[in-house]
C-alpha positions in Angstrom: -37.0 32.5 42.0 -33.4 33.8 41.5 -30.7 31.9 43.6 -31.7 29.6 46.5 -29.6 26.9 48.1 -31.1 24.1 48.9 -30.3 20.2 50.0 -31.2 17.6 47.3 -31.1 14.1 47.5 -28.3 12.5 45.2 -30.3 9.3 44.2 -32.4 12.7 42.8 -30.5 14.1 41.0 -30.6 13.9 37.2 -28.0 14.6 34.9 -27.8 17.3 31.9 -28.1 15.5 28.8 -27.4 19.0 26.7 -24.3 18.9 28.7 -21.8 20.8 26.0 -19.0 18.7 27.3 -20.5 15.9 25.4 -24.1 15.8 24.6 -26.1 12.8 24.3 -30.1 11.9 23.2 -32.4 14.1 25.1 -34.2 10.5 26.3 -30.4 9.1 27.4 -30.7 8.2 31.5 -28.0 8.7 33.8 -26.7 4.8 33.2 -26.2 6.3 29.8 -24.4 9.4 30.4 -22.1 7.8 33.1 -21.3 4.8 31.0 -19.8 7.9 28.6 -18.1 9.3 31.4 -16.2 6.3 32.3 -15.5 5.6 28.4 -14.3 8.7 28.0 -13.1 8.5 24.2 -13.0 12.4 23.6 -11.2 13.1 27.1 -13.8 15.4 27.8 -14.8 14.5 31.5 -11.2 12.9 33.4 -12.8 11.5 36.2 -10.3 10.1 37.7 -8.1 13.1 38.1 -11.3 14.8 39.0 -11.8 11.9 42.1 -8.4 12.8 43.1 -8.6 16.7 43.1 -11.7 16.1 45.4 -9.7 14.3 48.0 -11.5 11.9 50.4 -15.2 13.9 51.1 -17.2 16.0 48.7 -16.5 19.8 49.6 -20.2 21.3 50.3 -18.5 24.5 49.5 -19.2 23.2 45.9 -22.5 24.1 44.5 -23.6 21.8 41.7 -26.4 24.2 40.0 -29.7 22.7 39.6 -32.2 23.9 37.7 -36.5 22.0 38.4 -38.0 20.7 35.0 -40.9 19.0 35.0 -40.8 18.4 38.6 -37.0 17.0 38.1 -33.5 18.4 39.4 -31.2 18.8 36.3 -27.9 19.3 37.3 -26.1 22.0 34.7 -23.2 22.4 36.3 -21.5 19.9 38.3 -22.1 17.2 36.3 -18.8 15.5 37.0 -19.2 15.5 40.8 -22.9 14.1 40.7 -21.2 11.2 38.1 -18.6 10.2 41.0 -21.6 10.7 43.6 -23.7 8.1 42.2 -21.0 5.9 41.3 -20.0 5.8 44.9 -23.7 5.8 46.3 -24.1 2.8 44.1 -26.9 4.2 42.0 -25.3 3.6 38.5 -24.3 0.1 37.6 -20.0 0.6 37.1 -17.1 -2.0 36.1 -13.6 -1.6 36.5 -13.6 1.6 39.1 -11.8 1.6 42.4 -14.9 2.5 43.9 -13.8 2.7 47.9 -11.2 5.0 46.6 -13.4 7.7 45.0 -14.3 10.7 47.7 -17.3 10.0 50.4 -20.1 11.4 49.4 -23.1 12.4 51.8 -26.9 11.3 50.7 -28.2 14.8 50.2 -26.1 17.7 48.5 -26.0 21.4 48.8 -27.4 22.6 45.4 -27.7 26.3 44.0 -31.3 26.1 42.5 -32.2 28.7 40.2 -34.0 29.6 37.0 -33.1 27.9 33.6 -31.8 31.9 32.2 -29.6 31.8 35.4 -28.0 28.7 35.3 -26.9 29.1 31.2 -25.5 32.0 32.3 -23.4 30.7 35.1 -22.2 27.9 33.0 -21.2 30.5 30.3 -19.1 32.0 32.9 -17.8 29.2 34.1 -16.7 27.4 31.2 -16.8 28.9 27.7 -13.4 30.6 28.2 -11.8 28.4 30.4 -10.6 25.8 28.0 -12.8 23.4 29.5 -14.5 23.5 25.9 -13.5 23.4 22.3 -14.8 25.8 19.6 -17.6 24.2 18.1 -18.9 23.3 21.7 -18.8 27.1 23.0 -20.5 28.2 19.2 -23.3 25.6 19.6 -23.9 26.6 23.5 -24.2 30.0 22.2 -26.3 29.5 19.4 -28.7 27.1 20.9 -29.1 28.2 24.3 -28.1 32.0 24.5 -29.8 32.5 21.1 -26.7 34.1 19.4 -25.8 34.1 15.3 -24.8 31.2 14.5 -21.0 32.0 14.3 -19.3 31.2 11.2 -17.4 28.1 12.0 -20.8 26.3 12.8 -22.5 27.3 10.0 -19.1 25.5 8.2 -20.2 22.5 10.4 -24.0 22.6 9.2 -23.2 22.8 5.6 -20.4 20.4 5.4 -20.2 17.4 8.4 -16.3 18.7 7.9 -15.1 19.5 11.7 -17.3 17.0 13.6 -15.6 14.4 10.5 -12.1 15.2 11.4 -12.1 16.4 14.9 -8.5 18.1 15.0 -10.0 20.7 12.7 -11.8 21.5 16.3 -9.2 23.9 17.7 -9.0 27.8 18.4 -6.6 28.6 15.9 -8.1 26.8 12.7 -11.7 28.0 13.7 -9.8 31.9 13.7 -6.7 31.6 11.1 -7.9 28.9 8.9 -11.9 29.7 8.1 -11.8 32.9 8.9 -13.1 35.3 6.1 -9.8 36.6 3.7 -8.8 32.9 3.7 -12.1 31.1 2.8 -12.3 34.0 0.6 -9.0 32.9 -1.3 -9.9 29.1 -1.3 -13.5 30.5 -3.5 -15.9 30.0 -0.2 -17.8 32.5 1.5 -19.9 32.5 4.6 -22.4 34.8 4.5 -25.2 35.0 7.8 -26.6 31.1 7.6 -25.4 29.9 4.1 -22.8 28.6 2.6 -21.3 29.8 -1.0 -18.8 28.0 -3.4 -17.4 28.8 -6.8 -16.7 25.3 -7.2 -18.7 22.0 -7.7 -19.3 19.4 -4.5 -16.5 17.1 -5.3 -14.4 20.2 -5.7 -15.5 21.8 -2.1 -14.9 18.4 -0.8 -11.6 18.4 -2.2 -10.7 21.8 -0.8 -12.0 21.0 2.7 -10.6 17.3 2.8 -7.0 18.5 2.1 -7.3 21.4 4.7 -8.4 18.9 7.1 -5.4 16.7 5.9 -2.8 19.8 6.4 -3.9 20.4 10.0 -4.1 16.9 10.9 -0.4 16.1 9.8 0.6 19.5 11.5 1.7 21.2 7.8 -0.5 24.0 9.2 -0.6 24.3 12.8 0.2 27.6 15.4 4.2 26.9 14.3 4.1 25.8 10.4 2.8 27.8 7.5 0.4 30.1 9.9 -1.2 32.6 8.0 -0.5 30.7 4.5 -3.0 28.2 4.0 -3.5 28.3 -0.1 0.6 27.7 -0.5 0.6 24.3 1.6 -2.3 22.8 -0.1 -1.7 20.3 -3.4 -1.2 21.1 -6.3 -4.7 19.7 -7.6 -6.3 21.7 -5.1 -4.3 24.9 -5.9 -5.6 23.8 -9.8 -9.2 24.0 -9.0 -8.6 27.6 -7.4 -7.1 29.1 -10.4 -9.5 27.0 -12.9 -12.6 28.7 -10.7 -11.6 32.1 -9.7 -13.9 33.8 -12.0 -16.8 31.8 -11.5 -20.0 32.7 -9.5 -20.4 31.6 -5.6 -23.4 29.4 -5.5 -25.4 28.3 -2.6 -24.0 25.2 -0.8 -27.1 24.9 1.3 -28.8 22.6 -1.8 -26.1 20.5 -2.7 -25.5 19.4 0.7 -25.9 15.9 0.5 -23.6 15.7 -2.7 -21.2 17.7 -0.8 -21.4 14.7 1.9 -21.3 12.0 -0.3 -18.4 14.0 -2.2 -16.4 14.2 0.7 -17.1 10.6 1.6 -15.7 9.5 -1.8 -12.8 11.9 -1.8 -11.5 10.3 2.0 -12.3 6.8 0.2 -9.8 7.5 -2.8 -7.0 8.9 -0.5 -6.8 5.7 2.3 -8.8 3.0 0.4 -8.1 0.6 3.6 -8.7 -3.0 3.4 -11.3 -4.7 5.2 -10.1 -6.5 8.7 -13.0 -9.6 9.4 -14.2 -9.6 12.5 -12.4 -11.5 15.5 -9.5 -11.1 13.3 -10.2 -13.5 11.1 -11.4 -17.2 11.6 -12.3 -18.8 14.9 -12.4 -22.5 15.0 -14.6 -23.4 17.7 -16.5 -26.2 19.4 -19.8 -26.8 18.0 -22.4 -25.8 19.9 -24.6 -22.0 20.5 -21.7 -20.3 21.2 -20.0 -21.3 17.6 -23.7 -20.5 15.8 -23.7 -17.0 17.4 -20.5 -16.5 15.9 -20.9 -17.4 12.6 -23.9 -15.9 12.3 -22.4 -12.6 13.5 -19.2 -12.9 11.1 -21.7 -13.8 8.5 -23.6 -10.5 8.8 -20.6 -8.5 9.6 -19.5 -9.5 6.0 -23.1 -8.8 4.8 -22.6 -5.2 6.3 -19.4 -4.5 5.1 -20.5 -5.0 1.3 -23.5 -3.5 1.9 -22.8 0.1 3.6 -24.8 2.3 1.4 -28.2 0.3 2.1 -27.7 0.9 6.2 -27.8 4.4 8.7 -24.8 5.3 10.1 -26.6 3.8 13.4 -26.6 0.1 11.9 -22.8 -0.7 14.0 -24.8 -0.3 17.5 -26.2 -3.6 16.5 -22.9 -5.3 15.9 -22.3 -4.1 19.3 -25.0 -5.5 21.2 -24.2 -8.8 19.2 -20.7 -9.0 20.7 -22.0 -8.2 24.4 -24.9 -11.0 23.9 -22.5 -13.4 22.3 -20.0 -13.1 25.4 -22.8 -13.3 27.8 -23.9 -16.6 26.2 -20.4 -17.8 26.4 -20.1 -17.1 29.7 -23.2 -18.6 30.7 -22.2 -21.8 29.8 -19.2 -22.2 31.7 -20.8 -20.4 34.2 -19.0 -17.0 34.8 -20.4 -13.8 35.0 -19.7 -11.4 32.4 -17.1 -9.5 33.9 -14.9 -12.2 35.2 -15.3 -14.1 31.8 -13.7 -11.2 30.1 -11.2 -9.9 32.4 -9.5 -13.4 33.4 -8.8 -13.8 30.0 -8.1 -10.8 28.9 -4.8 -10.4 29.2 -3.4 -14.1 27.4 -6.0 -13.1 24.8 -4.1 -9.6 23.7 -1.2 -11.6 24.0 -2.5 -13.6 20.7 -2.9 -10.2 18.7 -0.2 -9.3 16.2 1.1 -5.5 16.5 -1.3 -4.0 13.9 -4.1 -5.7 16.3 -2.8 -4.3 19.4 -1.9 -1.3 17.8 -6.0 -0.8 17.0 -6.9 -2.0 20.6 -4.7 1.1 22.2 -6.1 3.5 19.2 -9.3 2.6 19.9 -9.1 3.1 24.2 -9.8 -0.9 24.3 -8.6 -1.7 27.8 -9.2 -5.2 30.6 -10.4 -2.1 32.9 -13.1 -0.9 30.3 -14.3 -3.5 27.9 -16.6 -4.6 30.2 -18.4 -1.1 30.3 -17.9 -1.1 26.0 -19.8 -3.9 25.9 -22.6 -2.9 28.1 -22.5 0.1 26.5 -24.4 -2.1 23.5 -27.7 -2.1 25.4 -27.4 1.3 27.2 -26.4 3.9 24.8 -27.2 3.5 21.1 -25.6 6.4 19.8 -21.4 5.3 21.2 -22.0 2.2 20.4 -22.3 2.7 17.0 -18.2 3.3 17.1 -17.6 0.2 14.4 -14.1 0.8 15.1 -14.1 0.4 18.3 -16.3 -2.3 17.9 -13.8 -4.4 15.9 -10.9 -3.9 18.3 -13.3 -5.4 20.8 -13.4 -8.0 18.6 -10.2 -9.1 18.5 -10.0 -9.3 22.1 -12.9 -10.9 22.1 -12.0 -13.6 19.6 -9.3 -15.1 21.8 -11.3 -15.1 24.8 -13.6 -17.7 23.0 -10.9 -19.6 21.1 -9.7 -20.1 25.0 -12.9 -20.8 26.4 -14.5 -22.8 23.3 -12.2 -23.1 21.1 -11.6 -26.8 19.3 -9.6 -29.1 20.5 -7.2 -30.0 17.7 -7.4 -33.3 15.8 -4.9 -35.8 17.0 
């Protein structure tokens, strides 16, 4: 089979979870990948402006490309209009969405089914130089499913965590003016093939890479300042190591990785050392009574966590998470409310509590009454966003004065 359109049921339809846009587990469900959608923190999928593009039907003129594996239809292209499909065929669970406004959809779609080869090569077309993608996206597409080299800057990202850690390293310009090969060259690196070379120790890499990353995010080198002169914005310590390790021999990065990580980690630790913000905000004085147990008990291990980092995965926030969502649904249960409307009719007097830092955090963070719901469902549908502790802890804020309203203690007279 090369090309053949056929009608496919939406309810069928299953969505791409290799989806360079943003990839998720292979075992993620489409309640997992739409709950992303709808969060949105990378602005990778903007639904809504997509929903109001599409006017008030789906165009049929629109082929979502569809590839059969294992007896299922994986959409690889399209994946956005499938998302607003099944949101307004009611076959993903949604809060917050204006969901008679989105575009009618019909039951069954006109799909372009084809081979696996032909439907990577259609969405290479489509989207690696259209912008819809950023760098490392278009170099792991390539690599992984066209079976290309590994290009330079993702072999950067293999060896070092240092672009997916600081995400505005992610752009056009730094993957071909910053890392390219006459500038790693004079910072002592070198990228040959599928390794990684340094004249310098871990922590000194670290420090190389960390003040880069520092320099692009603060815009000291961007497309208009100091293009083309990396070395001469750096500090002076970093400029120091150069000179101290010019003459010395690259080594292999590929062994030391895991120092390089932990290197890294330390050197971002010394330069922002930021204080600890409890949970909630700090205390809550509620009513005795479940609801006060459940919180103490999550403040409790919340602390616990906090001086106790090293001895959990990066995964361990997901279960703060789920705490918050099961503490709110206990709350809400007993004054018998249903999730949503326990959250979003307080919402609004409980941000009002927050000092500036706090709300500051919640708008950082994309904390809003239209999506917290979906945040906090996100606890028990998709492991991997929810472990976000930031975003966790702005929830918590919010969170902490919807209780004090709906359980907090009355005060002594």
């Amino acid at each position: 089979m090369s090309q053949e359109v056929m009608s496919l049921k939406l309810e069928d339809l299953v969505l791409w979870t290799e989806n360079p846009r943003d990839p998720i587990r292979a075992d993620a469900k489409d309640q997992d990948i739409v709950d992303r959608a709808i969060l949105d923190s990378h602005r990778k999928w903007g639904l809504p402006k997509l929903a109001k593009d599409m006017g008030k039907h789906y165009d049929f003129s629109e082929l979502p490309t569809v590839v059969f594996q294992s007896g299922r239809p994986v959409v690889y292209d399209g994946n956005r209009r499938v998302v607003i499909g099944k949101i307004k065929k009611g076959l993903v669970n949604v809060d917050g969405i204006d969901v008679p406004g989105l575009p009618d959809f019909p039951d069954e779609i006109p799909c372009n089914v084809c081979s696996k080869t032909i439907a990577l090569e259609n969405v290479l077309r489509k989207h690696a130089d259209s912008g819809s993608w950023l760098p490392l996206e278009r170099d792991i597409f390539l690599h992984k499913h066209m079976k290309r080299d590994k290009s330079p800057f993702l072999v950067l990202e293999e060896r070092t965590g240092i672009i997916s850690a600081n995400p505005k390293l992610n752009q056009r310009f730094v993957k071909e003016e910053v890392f390219r090969d006459d500038v790693l060259a004079e910072l002592g690196l070198r990228i040959d093939g599928d390794s990684f070379h340094s004249r310098h120790t871990s922590e000194e890499t670290a420090a190389i890479l960390a003040d880069i990353a520092q320099k692009v995010g603060s815009k000291a080198i961007s497309t208009r300042n100091n293009r083309g002169d990396v070395v001469g914005v750096l500090d002076d310590s970093t400029k120091a190591i150069l000179v101290a390790n010019e003459s010395k021999r690259f080594k292999d990065v590929k062994d030391g990785q895991e120092a390089l990580a932990s290197a890294m980690s330390l050197r971002q630790t010394r330069r922002t050392r930021p204080k600890e913000t409890p949970i909630f905000g700090g205390t809550l004085y509620l009513e005795s009574g479940d609801v006060n147990n459940f919180y103490r008990d999550l403040a409790d291990l919340y602390e616990f966590y906090v001086k106790n980092k090293a001895k959990f995965s990066q995964s361990f926030p997901s279960v703060i998470r789920m705490a918050l969502r099961l503490l709110v649904e206990t709350a809400a249960d007993e004054v018998d409310e249903d999730l949503a409307n326990y959250v979003k009719s307080r919402f609004q007097s409980a941000k009002a509590m927050l000092n500036k830092d706090q709300k500051t955090t919640l708008a950082a963070q994309s904390v809003t009454e239209t999506n917290i719901v979906p945040l906090l469902q996100m606890g028990a549908h998709n492991y991997t966003a929810a472990s976000n502790i930031h975003q966790s802890m702005a929830m918590s804020f919010v969170i902490g004065g919807i209780l004090t309203d709906s359980h907090g203690k009355a005060p002594s007279k």
